[in-house]
C-alpha positions, 0 to 999 in steps of 0.5 A, a space after each residue: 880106306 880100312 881104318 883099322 888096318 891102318 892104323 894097325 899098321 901104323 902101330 907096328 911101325 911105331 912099335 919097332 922104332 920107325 916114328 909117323 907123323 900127321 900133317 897136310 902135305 903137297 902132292 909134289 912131294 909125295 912119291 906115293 900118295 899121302 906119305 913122305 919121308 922126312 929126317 929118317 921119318 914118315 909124314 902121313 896125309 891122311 886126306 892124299 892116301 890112296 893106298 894105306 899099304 904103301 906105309 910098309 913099303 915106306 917103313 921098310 926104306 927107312 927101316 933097311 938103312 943103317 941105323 946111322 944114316 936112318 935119320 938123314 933119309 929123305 924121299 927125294 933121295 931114296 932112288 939116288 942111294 949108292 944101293 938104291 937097287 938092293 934097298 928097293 928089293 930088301 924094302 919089297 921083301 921087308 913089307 910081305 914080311 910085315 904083312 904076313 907077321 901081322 896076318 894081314 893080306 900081303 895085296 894090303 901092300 902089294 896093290 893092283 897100282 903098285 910095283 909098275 903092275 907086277 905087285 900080284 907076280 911079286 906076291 905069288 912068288 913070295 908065297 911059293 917061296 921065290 923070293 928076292 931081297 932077302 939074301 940081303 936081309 939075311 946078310 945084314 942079319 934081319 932074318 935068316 933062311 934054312 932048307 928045312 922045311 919045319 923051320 919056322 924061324 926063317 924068312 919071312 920071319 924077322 930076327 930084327 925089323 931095324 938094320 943096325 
């Protein structure tokens, strides 16, 4: 695992509002290996990561849910969310985001065990600018799109990394 990168990540998300915590957790309770959500808040196994990236995705779940139920979100109950589909492609499109905010290689998340295999079609059509989840973040005011081309203040540029 690059440390750097890592913690380089884990510094973002502290910096926007999304809190980390170090702590031994069972493999059972993790969806991805090494992290848990918890209370609106992220659990890290340092020892179980296999993929430090999976951080963003994990961030951008808590980060795409309303600041009023934030605290109240649980691993366990992500994929049984009444928008559990739209949370999933906003958190997809949330991570290359960061990723590209941070200059770091969006496969950092989209790794090859990722994204039941699709992670390097995800990628590629984010960098041609086929995207999806983002009329959503738009909608919900965390970014914006434009047709001009020179406008630099658009996706995957974020107005705000925290749904109100």
């Amino acid at each position: 695992m690059d440390n750097l990168l890592f913690e380089k990540a884990v510094s973002f998300v502290n910096e926007i509002g999304i809190e980390t915590l170090y702590e031994d957790l069972k493999d059972e309770a993790c969806f991805l290996p090494g992290f848990l959500i918890a209370d609106g808040k992220i659990v890290i196994d340092k020892t179980k990561v296999k993929y430090p990236g999976d951080l963003f995705h994990e961030a951008a779940h808590i980060a795409v849910v309303s600041s009023a139920e934030r605290s109240l979100l649980q691993g366990e109950n992500i994929g049984q969310r009444k928008d559990a589909a739209s949370e999933e492609m906003m958190a997809i499109a949330w991570s290359y985001a960061a990723c590209i905010h941070l200059e770091i290689d969006p496969y950092f998340v989209f790794h090859e065990q990722g994204y039941k295999g699709g992670a390097e079609s995800i990628v590629d059509n984010f960098a041609k600018g086929n995207y999806f989840g983002v009329p959503v973040l738009q909608w919900l005011g965390m970014t914006t799109t434009s047709k001009n081309p020179v406008d630099t203040n658009t996706y995957p540029f974020m107005i705000k990394w925290l749904r109100d």
